[in-house]
N, CA, C and O atoms as a GROMACS GRO file, in nm:
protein
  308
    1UNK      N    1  -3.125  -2.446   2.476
    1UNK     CA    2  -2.995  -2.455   2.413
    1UNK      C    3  -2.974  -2.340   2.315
    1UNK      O    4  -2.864  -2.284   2.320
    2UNK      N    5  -3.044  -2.306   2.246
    2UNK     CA    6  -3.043  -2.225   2.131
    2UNK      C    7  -3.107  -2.088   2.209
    2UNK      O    8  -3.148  -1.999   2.135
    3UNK      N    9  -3.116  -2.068   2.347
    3UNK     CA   10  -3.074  -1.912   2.378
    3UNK      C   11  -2.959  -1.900   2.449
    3UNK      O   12  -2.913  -1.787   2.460
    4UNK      N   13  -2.884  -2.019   2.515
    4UNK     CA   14  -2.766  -1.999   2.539
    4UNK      C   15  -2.635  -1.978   2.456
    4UNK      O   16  -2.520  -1.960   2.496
    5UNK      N   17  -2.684  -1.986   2.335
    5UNK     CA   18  -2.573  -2.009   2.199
    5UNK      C   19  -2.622  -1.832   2.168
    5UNK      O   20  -2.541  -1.742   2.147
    6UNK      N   21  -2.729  -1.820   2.172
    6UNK     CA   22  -2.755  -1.705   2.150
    6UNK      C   23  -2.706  -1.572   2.226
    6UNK      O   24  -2.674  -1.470   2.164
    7UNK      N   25  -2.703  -1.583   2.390
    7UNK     CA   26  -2.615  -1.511   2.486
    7UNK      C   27  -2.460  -1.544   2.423
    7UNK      O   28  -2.405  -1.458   2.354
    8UNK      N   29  -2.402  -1.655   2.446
    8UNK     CA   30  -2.272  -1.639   2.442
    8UNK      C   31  -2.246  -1.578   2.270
    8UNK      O   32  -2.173  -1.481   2.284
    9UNK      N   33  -2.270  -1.592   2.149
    9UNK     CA   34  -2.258  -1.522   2.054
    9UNK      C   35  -2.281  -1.367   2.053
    9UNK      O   36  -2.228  -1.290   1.973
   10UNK      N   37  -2.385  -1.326   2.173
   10UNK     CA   38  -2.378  -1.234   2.203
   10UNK      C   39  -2.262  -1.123   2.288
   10UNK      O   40  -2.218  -1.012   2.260
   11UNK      N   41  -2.244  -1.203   2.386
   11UNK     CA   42  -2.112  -1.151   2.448
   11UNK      C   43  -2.016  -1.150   2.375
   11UNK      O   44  -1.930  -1.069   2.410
   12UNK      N   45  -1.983  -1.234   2.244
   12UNK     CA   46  -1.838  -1.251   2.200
   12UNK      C   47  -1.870  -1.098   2.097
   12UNK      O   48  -1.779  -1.017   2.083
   13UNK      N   49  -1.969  -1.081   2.049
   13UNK     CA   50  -1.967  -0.967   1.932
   13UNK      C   51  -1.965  -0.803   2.038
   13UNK      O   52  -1.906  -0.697   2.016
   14UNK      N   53  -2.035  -0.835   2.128
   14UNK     CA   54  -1.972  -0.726   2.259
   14UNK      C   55  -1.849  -0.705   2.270
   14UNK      O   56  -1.796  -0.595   2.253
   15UNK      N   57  -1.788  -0.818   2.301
   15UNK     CA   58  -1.648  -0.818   2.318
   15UNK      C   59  -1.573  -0.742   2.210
   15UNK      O   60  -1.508  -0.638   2.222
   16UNK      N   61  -1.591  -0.799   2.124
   16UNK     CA   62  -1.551  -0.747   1.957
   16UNK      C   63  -1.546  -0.602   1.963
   16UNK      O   64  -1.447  -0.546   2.011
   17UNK      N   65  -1.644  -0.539   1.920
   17UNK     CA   66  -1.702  -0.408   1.971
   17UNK      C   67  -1.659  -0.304   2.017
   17UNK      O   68  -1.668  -0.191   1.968
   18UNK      N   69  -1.583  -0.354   2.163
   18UNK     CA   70  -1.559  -0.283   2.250
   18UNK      C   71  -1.367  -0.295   2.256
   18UNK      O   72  -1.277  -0.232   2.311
   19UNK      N   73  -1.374  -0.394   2.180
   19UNK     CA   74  -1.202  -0.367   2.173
   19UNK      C   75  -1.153  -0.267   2.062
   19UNK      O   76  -1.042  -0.215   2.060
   20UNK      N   77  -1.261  -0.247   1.963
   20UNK     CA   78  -1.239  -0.185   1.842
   20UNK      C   79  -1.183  -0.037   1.965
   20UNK      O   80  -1.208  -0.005   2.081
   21UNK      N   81  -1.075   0.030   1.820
   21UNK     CA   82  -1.050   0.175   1.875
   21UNK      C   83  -1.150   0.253   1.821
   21UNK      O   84  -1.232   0.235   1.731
   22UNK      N   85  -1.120   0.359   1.905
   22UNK     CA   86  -1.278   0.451   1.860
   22UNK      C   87  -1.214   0.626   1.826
   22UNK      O   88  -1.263   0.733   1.862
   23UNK      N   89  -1.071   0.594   1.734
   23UNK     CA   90  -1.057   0.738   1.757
   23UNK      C   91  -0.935   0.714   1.624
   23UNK      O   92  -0.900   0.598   1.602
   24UNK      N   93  -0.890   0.798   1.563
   24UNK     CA   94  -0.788   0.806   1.428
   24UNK      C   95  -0.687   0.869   1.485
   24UNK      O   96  -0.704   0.968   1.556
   25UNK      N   97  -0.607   0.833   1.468
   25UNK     CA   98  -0.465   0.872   1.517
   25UNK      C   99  -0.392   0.890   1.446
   25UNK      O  100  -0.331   0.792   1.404
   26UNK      N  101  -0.343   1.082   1.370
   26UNK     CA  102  -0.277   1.126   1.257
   26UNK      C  103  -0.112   1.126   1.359
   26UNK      O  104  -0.067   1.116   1.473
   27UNK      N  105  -0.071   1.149   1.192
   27UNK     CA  106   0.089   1.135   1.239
   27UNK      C  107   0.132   1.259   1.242
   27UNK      O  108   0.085   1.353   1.177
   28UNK      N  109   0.267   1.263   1.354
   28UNK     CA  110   0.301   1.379   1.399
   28UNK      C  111   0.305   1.486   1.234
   28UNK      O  112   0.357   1.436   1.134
   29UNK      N  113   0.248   1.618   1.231
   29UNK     CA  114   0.274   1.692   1.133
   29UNK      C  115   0.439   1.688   1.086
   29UNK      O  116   0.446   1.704   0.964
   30UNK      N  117   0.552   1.673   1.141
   30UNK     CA  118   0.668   1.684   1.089
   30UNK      C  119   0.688   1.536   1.017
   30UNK      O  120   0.800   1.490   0.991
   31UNK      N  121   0.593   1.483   0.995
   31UNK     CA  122   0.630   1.352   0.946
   31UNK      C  123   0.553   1.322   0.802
   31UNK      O  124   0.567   1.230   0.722
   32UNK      N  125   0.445   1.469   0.806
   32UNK     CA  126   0.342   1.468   0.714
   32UNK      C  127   0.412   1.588   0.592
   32UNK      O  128   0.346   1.607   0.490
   33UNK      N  129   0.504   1.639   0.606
   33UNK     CA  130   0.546   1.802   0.535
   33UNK      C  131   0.667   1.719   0.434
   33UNK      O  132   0.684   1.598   0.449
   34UNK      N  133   0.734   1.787   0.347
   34UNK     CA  134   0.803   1.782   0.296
   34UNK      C  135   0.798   1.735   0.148
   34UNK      O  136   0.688   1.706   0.102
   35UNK      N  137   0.912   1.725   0.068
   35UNK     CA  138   0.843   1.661  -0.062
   35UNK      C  139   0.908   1.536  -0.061
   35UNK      O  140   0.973   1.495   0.034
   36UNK      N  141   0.882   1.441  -0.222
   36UNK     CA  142   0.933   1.316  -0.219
   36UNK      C  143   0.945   1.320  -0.311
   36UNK      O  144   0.861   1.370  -0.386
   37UNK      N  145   1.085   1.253  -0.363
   37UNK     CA  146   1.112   1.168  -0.508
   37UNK      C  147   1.122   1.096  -0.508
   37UNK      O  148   1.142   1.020  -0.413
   38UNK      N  149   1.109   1.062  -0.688
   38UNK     CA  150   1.115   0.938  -0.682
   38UNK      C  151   1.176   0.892  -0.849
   38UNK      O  152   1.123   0.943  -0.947
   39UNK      N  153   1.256   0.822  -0.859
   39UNK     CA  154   1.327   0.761  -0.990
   39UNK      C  155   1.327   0.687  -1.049
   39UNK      O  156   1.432   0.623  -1.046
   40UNK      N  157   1.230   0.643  -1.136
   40UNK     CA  158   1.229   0.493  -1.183
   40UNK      C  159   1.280   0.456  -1.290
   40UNK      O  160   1.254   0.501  -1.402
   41UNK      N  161   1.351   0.376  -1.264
   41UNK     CA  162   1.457   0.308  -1.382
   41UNK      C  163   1.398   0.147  -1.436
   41UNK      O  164   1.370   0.055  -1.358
   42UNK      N  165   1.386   0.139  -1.610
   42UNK     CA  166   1.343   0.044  -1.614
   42UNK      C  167   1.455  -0.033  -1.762
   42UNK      O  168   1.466  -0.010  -1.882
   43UNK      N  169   1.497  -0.096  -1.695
   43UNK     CA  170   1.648  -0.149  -1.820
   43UNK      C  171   1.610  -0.302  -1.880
   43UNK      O  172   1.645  -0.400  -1.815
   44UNK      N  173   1.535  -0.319  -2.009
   44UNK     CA  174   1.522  -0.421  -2.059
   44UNK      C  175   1.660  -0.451  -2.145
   44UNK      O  176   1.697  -0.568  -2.145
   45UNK      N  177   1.718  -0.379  -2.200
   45UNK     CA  178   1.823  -0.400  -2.303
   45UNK      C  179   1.994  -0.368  -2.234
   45UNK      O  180   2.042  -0.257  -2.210
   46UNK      N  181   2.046  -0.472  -2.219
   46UNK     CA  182   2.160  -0.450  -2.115
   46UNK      C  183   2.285  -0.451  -2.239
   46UNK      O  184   2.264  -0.503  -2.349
   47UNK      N  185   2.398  -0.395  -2.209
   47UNK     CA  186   2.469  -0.377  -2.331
   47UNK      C  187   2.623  -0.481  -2.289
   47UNK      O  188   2.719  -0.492  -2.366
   48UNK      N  189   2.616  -0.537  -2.174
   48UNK     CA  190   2.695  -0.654  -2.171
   48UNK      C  191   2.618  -0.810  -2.181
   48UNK      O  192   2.520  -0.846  -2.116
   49UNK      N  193   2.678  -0.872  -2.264
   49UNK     CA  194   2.581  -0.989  -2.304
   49UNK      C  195   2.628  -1.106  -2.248
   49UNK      O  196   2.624  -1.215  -2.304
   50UNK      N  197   2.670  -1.086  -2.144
   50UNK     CA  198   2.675  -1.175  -2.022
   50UNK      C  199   2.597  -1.200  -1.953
   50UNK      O  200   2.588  -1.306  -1.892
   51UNK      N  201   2.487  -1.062  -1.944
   51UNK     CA  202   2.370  -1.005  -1.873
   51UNK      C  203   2.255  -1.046  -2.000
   51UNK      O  204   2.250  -0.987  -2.108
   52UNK      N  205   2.172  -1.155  -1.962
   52UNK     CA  206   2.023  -1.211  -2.061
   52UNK      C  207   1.958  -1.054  -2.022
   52UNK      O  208   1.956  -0.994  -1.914
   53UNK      N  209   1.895  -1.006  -2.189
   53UNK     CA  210   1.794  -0.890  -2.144
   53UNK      C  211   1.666  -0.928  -2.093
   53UNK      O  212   1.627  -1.040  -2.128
   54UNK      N  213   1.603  -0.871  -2.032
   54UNK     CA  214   1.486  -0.890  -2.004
   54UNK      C  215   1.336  -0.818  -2.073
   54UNK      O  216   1.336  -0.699  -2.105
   55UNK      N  217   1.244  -0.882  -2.086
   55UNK     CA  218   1.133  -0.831  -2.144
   55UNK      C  219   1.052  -0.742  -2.126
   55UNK      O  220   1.005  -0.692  -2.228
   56UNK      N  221   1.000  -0.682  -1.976
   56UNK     CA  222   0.928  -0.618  -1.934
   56UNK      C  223   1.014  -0.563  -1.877
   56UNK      O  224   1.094  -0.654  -1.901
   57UNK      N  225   1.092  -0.469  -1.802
   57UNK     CA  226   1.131  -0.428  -1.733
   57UNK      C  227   1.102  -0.262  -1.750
   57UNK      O  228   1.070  -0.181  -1.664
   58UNK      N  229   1.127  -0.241  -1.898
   58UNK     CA  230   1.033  -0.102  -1.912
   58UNK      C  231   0.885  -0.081  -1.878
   58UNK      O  232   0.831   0.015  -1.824
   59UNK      N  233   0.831  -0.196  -1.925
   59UNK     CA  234   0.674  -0.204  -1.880
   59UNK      C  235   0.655  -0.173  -1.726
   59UNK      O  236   0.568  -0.104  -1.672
   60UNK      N  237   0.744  -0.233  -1.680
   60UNK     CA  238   0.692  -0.268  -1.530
   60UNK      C  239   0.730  -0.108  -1.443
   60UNK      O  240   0.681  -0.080  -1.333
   61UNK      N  241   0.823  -0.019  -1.518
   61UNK     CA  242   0.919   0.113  -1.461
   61UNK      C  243   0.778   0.213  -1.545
   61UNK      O  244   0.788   0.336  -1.547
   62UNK      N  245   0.695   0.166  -1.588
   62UNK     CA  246   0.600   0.278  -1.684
   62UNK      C  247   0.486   0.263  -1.613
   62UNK      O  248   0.401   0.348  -1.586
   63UNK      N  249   0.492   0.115  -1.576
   63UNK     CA  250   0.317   0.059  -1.520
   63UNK      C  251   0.332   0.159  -1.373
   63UNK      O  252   0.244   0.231  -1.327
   64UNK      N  253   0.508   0.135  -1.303
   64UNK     CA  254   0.497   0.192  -1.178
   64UNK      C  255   0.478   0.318  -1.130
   64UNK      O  256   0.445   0.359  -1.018
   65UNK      N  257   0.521   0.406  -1.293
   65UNK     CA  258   0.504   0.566  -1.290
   65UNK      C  259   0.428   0.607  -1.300
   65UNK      O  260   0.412   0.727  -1.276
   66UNK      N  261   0.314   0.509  -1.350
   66UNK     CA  262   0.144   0.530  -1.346
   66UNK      C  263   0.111   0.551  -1.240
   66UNK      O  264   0.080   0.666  -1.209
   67UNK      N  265   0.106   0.434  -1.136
   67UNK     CA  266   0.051   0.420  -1.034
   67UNK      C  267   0.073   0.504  -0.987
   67UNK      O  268  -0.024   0.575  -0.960
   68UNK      N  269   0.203   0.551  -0.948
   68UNK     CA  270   0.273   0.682  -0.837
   68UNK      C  271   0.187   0.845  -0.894
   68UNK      O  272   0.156   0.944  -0.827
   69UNK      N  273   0.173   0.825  -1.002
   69UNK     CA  274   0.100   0.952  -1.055
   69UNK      C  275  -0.109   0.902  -1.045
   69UNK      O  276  -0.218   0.957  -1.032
   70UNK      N  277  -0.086   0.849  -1.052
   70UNK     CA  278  -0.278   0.804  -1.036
   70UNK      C  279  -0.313   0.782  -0.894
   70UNK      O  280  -0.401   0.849  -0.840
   71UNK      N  281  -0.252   0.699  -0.839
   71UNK     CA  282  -0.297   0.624  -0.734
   71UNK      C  283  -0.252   0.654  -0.584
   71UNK      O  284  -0.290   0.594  -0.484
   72UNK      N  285  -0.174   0.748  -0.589
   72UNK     CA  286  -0.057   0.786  -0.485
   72UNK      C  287  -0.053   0.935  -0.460
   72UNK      O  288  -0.031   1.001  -0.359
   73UNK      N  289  -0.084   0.970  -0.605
   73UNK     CA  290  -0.117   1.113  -0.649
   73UNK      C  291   0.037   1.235  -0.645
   73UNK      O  292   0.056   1.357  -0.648
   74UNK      N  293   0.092   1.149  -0.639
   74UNK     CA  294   0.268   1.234  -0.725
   74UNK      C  295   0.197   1.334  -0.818
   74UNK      O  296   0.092   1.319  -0.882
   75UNK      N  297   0.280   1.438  -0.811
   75UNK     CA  298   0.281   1.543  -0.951
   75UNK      C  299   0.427   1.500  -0.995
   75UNK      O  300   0.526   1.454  -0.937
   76UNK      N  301   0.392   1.539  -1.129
   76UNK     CA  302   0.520   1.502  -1.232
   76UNK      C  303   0.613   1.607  -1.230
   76UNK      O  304   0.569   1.721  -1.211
   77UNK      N  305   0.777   1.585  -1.252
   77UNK     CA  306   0.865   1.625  -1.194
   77UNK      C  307   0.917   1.649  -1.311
   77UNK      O  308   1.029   1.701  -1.320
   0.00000   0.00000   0.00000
């Protein structure tokens, strides 16, 4: 019993294996060129008071300009 569990666990990680792709597939160069912007607006203090301000909203437009410059690797504009 316990070498037939052993074959078929075997075939299934074969299987596995062999479906994997075996090759990286870059994107067409005209899709890789050019530059990008980007604008982040972050409005905690709204000047119609119809509109509740919100608390973080600068935080969250500062946390995101981080990331885009750290993590993404933007140069600053």
């Amino acid at each position: 019993m316990l070498k037939h569990r052993f074959i078929i666990v075997l075939f299934f990680y074969c299987g596995v294996l062999i479906s994997q792709k075996k090759s990286i597939q870059l994107a067409p160069e005209s899709l890789t060129t050019g530059n990008v912007y980007g604008l982040i607006i972050g409005i905690s203090d709204y000047q119609n008071t119809l509109i509740p301000d919100l608390k973080y909203a600068h935080n969250d437009a500062q946390n995101f300009y981080n990331f885009l410059i750290v993590q993404c690797w933007w140069e600053r504009f």
